[in-house]
ChimeraX commands (.cxc) that place a marker at each C-alpha (Angstrom):
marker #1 position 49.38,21.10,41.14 radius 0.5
marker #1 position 45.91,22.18,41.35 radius 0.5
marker #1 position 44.05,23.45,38.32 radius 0.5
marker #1 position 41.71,26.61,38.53 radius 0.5
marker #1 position 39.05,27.11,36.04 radius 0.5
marker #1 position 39.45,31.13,35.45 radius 0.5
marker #1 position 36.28,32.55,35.89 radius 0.5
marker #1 position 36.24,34.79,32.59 radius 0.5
marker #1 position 37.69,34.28,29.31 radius 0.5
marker #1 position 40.44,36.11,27.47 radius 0.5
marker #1 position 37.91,38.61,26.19 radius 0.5
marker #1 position 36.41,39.41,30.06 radius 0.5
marker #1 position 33.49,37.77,29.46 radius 0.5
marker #1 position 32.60,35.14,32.78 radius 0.5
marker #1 position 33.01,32.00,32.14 radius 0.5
marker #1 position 29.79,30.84,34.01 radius 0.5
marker #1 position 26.95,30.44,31.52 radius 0.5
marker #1 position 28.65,30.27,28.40 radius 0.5
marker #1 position 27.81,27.33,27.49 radius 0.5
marker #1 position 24.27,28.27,27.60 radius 0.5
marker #1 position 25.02,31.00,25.47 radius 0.5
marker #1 position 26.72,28.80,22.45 radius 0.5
marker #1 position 23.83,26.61,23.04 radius 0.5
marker #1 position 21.08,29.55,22.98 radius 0.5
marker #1 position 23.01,30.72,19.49 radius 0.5
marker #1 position 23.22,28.15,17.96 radius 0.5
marker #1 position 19.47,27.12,18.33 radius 0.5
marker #1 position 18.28,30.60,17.44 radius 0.5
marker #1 position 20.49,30.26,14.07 radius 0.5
marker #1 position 18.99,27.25,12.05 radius 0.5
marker #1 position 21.83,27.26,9.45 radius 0.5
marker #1 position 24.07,25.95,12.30 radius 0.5
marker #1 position 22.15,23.14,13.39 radius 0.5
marker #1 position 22.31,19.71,11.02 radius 0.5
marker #1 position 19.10,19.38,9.29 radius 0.5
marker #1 position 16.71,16.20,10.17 radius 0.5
marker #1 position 17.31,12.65,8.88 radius 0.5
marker #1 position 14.58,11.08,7.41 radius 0.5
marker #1 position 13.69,7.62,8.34 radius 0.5
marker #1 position 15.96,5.10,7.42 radius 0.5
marker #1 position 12.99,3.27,6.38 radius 0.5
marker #1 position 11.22,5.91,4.20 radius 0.5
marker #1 position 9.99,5.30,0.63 radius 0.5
marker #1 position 11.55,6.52,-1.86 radius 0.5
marker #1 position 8.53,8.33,-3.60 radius 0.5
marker #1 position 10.13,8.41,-7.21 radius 0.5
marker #1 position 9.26,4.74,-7.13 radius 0.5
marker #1 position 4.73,5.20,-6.41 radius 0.5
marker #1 position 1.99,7.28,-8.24 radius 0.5
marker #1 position 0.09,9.36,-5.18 radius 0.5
marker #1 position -3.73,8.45,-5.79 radius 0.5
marker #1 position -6.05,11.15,-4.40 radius 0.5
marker #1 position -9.22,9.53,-3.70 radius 0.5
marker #1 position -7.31,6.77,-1.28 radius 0.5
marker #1 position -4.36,9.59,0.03 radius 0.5
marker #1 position -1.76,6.67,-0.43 radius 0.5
marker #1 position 1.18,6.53,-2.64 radius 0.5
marker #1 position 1.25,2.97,-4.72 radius 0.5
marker #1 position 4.24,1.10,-6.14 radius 0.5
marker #1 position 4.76,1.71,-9.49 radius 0.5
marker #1 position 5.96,-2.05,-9.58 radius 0.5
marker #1 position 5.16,-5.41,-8.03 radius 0.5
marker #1 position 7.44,-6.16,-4.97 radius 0.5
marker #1 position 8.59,-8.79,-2.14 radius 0.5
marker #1 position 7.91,-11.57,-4.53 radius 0.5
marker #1 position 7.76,-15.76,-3.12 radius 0.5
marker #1 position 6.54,-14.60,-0.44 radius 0.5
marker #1 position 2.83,-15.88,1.55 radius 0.5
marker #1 position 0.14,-12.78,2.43 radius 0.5
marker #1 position 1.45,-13.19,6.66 radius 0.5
marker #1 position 5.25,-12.71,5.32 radius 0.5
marker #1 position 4.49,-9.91,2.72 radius 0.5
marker #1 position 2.86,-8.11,5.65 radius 0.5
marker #1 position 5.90,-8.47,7.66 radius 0.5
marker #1 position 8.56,-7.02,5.29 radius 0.5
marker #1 position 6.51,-4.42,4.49 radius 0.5
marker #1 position 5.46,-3.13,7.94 radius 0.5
marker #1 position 9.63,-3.27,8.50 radius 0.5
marker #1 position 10.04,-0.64,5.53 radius 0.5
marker #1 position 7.47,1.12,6.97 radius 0.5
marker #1 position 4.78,0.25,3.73 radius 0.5
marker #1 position 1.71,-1.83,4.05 radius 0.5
marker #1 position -0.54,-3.91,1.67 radius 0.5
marker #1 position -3.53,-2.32,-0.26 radius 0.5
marker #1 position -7.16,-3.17,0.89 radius 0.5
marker #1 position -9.28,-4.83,-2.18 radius 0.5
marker #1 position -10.71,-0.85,-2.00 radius 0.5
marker #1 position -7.71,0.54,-2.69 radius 0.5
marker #1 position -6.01,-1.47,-4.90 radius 0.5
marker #1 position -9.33,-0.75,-7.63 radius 0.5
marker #1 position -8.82,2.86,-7.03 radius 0.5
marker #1 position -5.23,2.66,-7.90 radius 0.5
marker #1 position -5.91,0.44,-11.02 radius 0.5
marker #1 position -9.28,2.76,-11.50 radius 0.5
marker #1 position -7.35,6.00,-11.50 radius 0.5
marker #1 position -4.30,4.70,-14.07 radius 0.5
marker #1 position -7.17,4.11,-16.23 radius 0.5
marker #1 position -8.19,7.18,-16.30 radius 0.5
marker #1 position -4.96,9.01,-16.69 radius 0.5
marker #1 position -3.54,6.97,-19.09 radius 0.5
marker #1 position -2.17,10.33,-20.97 radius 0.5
marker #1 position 0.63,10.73,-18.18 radius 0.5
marker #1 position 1.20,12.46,-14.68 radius 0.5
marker #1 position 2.82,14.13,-12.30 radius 0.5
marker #1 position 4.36,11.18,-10.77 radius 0.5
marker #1 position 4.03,8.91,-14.12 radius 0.5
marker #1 position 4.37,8.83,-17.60 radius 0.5
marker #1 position 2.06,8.13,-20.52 radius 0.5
marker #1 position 4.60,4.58,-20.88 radius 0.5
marker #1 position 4.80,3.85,-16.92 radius 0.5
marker #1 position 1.28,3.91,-16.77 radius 0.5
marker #1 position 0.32,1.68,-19.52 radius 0.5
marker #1 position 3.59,-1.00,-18.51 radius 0.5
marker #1 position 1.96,-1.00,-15.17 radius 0.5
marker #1 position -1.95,-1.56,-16.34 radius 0.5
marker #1 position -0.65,-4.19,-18.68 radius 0.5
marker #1 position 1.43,-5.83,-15.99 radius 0.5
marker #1 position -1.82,-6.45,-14.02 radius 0.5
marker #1 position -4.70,-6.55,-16.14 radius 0.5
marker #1 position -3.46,-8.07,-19.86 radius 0.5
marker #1 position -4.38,-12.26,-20.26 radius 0.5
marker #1 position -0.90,-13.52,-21.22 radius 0.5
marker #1 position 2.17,-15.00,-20.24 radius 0.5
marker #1 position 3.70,-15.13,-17.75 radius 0.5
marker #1 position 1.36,-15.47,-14.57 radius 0.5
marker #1 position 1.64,-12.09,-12.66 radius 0.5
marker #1 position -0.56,-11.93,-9.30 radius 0.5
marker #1 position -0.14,-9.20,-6.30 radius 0.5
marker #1 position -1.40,-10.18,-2.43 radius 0.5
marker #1 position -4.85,-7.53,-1.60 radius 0.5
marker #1 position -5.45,-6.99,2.24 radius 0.5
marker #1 position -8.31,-8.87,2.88 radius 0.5
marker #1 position -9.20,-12.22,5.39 radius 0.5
marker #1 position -12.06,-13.46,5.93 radius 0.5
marker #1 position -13.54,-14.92,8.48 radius 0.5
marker #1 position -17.14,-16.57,9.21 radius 0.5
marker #1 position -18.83,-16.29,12.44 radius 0.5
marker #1 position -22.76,-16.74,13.44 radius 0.5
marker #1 position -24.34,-13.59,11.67 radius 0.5
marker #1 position -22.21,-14.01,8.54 radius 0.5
marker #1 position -18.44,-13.42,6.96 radius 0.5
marker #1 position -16.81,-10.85,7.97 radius 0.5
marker #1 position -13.72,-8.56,6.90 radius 0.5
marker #1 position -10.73,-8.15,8.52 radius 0.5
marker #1 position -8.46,-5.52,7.04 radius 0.5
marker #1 position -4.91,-3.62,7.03 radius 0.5
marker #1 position -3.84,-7.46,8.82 radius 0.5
marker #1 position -5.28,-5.96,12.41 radius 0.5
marker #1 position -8.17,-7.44,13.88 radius 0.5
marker #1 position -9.24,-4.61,15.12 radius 0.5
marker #1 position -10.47,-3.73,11.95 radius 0.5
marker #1 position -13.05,-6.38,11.58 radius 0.5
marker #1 position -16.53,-5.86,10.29 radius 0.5
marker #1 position -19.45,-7.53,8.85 radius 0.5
marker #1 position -18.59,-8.27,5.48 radius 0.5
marker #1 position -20.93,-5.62,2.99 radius 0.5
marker #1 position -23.64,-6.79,0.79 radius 0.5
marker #1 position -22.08,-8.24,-2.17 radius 0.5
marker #1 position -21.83,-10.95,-4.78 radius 0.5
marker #1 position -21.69,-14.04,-3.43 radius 0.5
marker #1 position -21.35,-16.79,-6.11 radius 0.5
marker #1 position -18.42,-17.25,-8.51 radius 0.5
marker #1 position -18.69,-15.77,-11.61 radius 0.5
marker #1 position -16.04,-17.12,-14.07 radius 0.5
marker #1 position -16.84,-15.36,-16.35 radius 0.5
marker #1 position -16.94,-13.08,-15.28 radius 0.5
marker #1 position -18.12,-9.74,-14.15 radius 0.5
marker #1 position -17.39,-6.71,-15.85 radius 0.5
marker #1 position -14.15,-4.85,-15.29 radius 0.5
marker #1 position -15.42,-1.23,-15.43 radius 0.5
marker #1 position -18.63,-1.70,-13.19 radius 0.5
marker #1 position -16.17,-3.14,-10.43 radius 0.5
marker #1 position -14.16,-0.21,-10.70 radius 0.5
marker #1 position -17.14,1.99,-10.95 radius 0.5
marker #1 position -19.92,0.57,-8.49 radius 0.5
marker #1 position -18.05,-1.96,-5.90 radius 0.5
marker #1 position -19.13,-1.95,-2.31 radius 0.5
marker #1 position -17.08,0.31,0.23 radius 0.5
marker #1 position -14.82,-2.80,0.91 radius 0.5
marker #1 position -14.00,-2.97,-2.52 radius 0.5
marker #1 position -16.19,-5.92,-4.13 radius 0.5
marker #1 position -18.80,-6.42,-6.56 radius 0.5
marker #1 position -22.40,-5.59,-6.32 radius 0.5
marker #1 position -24.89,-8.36,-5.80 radius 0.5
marker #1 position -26.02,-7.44,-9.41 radius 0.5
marker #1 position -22.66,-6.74,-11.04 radius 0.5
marker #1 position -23.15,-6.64,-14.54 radius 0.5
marker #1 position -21.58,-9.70,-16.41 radius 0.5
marker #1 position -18.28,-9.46,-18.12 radius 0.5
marker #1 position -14.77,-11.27,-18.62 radius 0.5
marker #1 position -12.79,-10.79,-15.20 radius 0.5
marker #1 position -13.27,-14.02,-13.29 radius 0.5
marker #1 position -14.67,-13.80,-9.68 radius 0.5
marker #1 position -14.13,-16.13,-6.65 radius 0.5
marker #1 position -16.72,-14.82,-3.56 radius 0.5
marker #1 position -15.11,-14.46,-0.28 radius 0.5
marker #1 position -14.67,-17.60,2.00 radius 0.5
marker #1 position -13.95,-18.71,5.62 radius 0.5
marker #1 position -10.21,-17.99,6.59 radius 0.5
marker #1 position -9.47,-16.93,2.59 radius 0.5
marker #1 position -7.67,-13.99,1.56 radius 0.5
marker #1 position -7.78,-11.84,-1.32 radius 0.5
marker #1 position -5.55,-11.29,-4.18 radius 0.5
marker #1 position -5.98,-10.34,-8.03 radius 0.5
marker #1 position -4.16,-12.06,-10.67 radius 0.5
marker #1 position -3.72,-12.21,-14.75 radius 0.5
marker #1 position -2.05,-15.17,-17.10 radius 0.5
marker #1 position -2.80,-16.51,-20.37 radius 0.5
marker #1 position -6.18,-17.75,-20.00 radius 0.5
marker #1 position -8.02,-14.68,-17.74 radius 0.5
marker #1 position -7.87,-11.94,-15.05 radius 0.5
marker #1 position -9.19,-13.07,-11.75 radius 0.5
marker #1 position -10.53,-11.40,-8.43 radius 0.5
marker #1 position -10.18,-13.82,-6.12 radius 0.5
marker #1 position -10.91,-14.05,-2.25 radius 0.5
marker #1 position -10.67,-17.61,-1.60 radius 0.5
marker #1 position -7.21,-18.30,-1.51 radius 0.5
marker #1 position -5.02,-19.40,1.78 radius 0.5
marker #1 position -2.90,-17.13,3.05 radius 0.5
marker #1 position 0.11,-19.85,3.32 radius 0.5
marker #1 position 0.18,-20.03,-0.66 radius 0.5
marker #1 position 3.20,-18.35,-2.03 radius 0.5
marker #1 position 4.63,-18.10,-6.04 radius 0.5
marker #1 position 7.31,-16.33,-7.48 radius 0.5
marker #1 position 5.65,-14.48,-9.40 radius 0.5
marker #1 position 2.92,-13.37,-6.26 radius 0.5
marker #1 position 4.25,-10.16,-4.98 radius 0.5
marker #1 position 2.28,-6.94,-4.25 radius 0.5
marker #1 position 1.98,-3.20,-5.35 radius 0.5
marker #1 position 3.29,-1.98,-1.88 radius 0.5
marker #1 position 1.56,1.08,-0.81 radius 0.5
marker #1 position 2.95,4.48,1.79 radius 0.5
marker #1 position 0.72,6.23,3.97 radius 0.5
marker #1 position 0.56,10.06,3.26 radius 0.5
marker #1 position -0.86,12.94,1.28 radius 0.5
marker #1 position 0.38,16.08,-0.39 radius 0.5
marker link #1:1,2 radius 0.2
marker link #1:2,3 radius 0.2
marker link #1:3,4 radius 0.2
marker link #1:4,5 radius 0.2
marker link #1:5,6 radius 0.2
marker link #1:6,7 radius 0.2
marker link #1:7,8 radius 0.2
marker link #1:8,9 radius 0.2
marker link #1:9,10 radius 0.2
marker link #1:10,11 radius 0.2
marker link #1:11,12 radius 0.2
marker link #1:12,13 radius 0.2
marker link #1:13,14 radius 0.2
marker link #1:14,15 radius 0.2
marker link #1:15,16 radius 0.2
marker link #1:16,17 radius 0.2
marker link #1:17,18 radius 0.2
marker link #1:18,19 radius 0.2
marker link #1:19,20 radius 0.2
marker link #1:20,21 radius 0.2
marker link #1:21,22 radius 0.2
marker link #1:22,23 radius 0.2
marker link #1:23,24 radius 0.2
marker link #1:24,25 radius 0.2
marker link #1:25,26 radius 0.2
marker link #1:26,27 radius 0.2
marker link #1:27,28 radius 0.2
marker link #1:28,29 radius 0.2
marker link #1:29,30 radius 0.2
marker link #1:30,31 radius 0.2
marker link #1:31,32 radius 0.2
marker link #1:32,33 radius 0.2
marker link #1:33,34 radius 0.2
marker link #1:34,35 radius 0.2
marker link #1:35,36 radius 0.2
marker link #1:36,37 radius 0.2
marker link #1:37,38 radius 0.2
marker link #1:38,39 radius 0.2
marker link #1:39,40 radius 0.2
marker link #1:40,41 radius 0.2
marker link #1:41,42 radius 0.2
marker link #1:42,43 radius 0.2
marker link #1:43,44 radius 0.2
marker link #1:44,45 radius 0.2
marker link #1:45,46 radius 0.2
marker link #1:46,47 radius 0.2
marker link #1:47,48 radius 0.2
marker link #1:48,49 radius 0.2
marker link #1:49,50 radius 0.2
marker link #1:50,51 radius 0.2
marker link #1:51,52 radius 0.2
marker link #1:52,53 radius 0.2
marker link #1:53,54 radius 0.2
marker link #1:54,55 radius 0.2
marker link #1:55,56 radius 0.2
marker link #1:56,57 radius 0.2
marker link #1:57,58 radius 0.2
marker link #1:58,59 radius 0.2
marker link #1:59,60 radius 0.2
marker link #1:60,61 radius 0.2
marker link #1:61,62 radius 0.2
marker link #1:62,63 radius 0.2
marker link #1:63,64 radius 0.2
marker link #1:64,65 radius 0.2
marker link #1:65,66 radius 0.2
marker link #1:66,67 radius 0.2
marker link #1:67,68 radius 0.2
marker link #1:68,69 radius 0.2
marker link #1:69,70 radius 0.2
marker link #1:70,71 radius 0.2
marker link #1:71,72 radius 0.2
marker link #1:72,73 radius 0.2
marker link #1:73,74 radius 0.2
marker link #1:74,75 radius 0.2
marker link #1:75,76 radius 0.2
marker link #1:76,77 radius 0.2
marker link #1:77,78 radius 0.2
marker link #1:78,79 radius 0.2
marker link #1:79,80 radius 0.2
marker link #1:80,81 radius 0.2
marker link #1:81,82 radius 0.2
marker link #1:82,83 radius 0.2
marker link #1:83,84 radius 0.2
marker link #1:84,85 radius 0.2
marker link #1:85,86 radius 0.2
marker link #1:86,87 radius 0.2
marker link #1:87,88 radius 0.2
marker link #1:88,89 radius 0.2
marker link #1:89,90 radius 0.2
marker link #1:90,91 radius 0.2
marker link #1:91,92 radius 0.2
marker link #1:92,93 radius 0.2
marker link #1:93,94 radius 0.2
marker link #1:94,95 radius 0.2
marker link #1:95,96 radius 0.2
marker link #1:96,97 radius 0.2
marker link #1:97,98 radius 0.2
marker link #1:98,99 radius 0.2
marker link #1:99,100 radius 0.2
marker link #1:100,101 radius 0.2
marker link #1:101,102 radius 0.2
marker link #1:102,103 radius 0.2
marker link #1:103,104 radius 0.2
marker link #1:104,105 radius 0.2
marker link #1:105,106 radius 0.2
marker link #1:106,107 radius 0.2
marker link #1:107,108 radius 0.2
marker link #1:108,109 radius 0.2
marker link #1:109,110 radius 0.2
marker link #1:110,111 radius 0.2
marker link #1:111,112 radius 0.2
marker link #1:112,113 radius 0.2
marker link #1:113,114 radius 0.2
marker link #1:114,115 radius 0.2
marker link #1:115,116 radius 0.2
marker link #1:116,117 radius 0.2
marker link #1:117,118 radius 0.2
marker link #1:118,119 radius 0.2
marker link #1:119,120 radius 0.2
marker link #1:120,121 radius 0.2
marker link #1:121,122 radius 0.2
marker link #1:122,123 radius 0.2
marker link #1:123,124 radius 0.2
marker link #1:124,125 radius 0.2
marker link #1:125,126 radius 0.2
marker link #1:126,127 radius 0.2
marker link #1:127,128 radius 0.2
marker link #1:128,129 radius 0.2
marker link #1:129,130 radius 0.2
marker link #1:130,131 radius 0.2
marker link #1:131,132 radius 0.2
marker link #1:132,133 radius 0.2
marker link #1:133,134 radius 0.2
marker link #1:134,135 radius 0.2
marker link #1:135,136 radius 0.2
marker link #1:136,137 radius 0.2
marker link #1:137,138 radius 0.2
marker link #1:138,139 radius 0.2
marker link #1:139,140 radius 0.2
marker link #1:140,141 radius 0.2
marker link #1:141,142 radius 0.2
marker link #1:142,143 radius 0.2
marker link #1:143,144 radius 0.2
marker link #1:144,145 radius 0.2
marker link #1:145,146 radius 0.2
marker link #1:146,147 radius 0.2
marker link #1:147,148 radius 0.2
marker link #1:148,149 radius 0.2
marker link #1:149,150 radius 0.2
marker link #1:150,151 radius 0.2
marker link #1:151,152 radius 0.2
marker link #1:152,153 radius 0.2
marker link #1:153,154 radius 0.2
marker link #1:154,155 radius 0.2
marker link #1:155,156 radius 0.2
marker link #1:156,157 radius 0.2
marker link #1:157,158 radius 0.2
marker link #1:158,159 radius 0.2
marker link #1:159,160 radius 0.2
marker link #1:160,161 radius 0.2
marker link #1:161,162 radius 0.2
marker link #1:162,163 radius 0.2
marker link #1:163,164 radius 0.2
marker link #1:164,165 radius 0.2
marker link #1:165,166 radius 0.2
marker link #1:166,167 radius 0.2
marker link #1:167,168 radius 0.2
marker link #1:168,169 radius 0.2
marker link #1:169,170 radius 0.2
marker link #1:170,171 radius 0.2
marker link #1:171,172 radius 0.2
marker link #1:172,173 radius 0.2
marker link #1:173,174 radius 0.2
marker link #1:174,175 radius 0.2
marker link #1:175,176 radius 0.2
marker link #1:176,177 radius 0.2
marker link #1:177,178 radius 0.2
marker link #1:178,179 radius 0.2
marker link #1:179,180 radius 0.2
marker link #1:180,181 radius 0.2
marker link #1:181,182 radius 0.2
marker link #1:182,183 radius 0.2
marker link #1:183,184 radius 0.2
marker link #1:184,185 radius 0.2
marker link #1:185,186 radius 0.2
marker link #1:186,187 radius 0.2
marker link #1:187,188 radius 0.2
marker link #1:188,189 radius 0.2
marker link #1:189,190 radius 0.2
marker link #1:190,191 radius 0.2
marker link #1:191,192 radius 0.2
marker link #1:192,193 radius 0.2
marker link #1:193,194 radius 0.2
marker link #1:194,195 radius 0.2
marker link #1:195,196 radius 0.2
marker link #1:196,197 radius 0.2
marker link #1:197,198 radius 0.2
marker link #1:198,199 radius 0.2
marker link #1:199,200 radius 0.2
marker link #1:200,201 radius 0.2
marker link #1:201,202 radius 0.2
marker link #1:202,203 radius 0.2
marker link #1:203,204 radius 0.2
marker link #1:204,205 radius 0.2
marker link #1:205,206 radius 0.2
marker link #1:206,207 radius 0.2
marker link #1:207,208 radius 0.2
marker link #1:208,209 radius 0.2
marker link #1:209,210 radius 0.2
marker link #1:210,211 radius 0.2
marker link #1:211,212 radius 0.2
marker link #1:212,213 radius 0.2
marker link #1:213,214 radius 0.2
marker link #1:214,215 radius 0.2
marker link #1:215,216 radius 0.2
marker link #1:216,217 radius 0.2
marker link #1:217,218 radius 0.2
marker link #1:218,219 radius 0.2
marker link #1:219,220 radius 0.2
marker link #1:220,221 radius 0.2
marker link #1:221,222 radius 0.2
marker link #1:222,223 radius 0.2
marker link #1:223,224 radius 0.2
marker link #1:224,225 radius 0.2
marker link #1:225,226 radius 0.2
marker link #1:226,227 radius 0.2
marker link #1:227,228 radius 0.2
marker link #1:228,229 radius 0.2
marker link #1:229,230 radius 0.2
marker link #1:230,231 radius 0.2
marker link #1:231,232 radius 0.2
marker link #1:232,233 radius 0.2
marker link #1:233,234 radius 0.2
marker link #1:234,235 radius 0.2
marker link #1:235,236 radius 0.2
view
């Protein structure tokens, strides 16, 4: 036996084009249609402190520990996260400084755990990876940043020598270059400073003898206790 689609329903209406219309109604009625899934990849914001001057949001803790600065850039570009510049990472450290009273995103306690966690000299040895290589051609080092050579550019004029000690915390944080590193004429304090090398990358780092800045170290070193404050891309 053949079957007949009837051409209207049991109301009258044709049957031709309904479809459409269910289709049509639904999309003009946004309570009927399933709202959008975020990424299964996205941040959970709780977890960073949004600083304004960079438009990033920053961990709130140090992440993706034992890992060397070429794998710590590939877990965190598969959670959709990347490493801070040298820049960035003062600004973040800058601005807990100066909101040490508590915000939005952190409290009073969060904020002093976390300044503590990366700037205090004691035990145990806590260091966090800083997106920065460096590389030395004919006119000079250069920069090579967000771990895309694209980005490369002739490293700034900055200090050059190792200081240990030590330059002083709050001029770094106040008058570093545009890439993020000390003056030529930084004024002398106790944070230890390593000047940028061929092939080196950056990362800062506290234990019980000093706080360092360092930009000579290989990118194939790894510790457990060398993770990094991952950061999100986005503003408010």
């Amino acid at each position: 036996m053949k079957f007949q689609i009837p051409k209207t329903t049991f109301t009258g209406k044709p049957v031709a084009g309904s479809l459409e219309r269910v289709l049509a109604g639904l999309n003009a009625n946004p309570a009927t249609n399933p709202p959008a899934q975020p990424p299964v990849n996205a941040p959970n914001l709780d977890d960073y402190i949004f600083v304004p001057s960079i438009g990033l949001y920053v961990a709130k803790q140090r992440t993706h520990p034992g890992l060397n600065w070429f794998q710590t850039h590939e877990e965190l570009h598969k959670e959709n996260l990347r490493m801070p510049t040298i820049y960035e990472f003062k600004e973040f450290l800058k601005y807990l400084r100066q909101n040490q009273n508590g915000l939005n995103d952190a409290s009073s306690q969060e904020i002093t755990t976390i300044i503590d966690d990366i700037l205090t000299v004691r035990n145990p040895w806590r260091a966090e990876w800083l997106d920065a290589k460096f590389e030395k051609r004919a006119k000079g080092i250069y920069i090579i940043e967000k771990n895309d050579p694209n980005t490369i550019q002739p490293l700034e004029k900055c200090l050059m020598k190792d200081k240990g000690p030590g330059i002083d915390l709050e001029d770094w944080l106040n008058n570093s270059t545009k890439q993020g590193l000390p003056n030529p004429k930084a004024k002398k304090g106790q944070l230890y400073y390593w000047y940028p090398r061929d092939t080196a990358v950056a990362r800062f780092n506290a234990d019980s003898d000093r706080a360092y800045l360092y930009c000579d170290w290989y990118p194939t070193n790894l510790d457990a206790s060398l993770g990094v404050f991952a950061c999100a891309e986005g503003a408010r």
